[in-house]
Legacy VTK file of the C-alpha trace (Angstrom):
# vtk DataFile Version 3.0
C-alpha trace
ASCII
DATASET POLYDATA
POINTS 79 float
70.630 76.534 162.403
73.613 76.557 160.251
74.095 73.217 160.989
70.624 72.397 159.450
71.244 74.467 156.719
74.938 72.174 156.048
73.303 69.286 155.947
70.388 70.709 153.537
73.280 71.811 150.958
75.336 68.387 151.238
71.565 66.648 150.551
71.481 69.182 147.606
75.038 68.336 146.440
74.780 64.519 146.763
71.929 64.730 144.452
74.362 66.261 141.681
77.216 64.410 142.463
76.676 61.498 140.467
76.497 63.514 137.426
79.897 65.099 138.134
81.465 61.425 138.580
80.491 60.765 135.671
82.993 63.321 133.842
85.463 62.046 136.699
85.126 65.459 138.819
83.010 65.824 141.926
82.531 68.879 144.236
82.903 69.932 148.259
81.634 72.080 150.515
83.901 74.566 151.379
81.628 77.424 153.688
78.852 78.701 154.445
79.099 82.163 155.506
76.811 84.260 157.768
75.762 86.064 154.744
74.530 82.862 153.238
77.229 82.288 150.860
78.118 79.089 149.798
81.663 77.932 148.723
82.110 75.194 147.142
85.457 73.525 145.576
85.199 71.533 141.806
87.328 68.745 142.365
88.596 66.226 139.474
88.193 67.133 135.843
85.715 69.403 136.746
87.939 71.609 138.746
89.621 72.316 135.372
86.913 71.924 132.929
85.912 74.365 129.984
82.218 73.890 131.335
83.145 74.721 134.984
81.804 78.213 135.107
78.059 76.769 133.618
78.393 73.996 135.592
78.685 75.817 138.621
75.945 78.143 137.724
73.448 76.911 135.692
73.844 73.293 137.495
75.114 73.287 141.141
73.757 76.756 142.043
70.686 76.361 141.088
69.865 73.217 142.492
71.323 74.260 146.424
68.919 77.199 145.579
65.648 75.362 144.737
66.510 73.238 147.695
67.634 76.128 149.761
66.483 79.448 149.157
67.700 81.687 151.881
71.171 80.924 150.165
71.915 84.244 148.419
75.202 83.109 145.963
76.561 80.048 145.371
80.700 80.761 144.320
83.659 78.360 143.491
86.598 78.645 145.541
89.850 78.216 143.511
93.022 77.160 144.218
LINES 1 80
79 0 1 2 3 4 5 6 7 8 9 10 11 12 13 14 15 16 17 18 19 20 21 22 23 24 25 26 27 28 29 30 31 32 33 34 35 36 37 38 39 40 41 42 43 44 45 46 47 48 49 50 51 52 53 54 55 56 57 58 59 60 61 62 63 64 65 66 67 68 69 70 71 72 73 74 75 76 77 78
């Protein structure tokens, strides 16, 4: 199942990633926990970006939960 589930999310992500390219940033898949947590890594000028936080929210965790919703969160890992 959680294998079905991975792919679902990377389906979900691929569909945003072009708009993160655009600003030179992209994002990864990190986890999915057995609490149906995703973590995901910004990566490029979005890992730094003022708009991260809205991005990740309003954008990227959303759209994994339209496409998924048995996700609970969606949260940014930072390094």
């Amino acid at each position: 199942m959680n294998q079905d589930l991975l792919a679902k999310i990377e389906i979900a992500l691929n569909g945003m990633r072009p708009f993160l390219q655009a600003d030179g940033g992209d994002v990864e898949l990190i986890e999915l926990t057995d609490e149906m947590e995703v973590k995901l890594r910004l990566l490029g000028n979005c890992s730094n970006c003022s708009m991260s936080s809205m991005t990740m929210k309003a954008g990227i965790e959303n759209g994994i939960r339209n496409a998924i919703p048995q996700i609970i969160k969606v949260t940014a890992v930072i390094d």
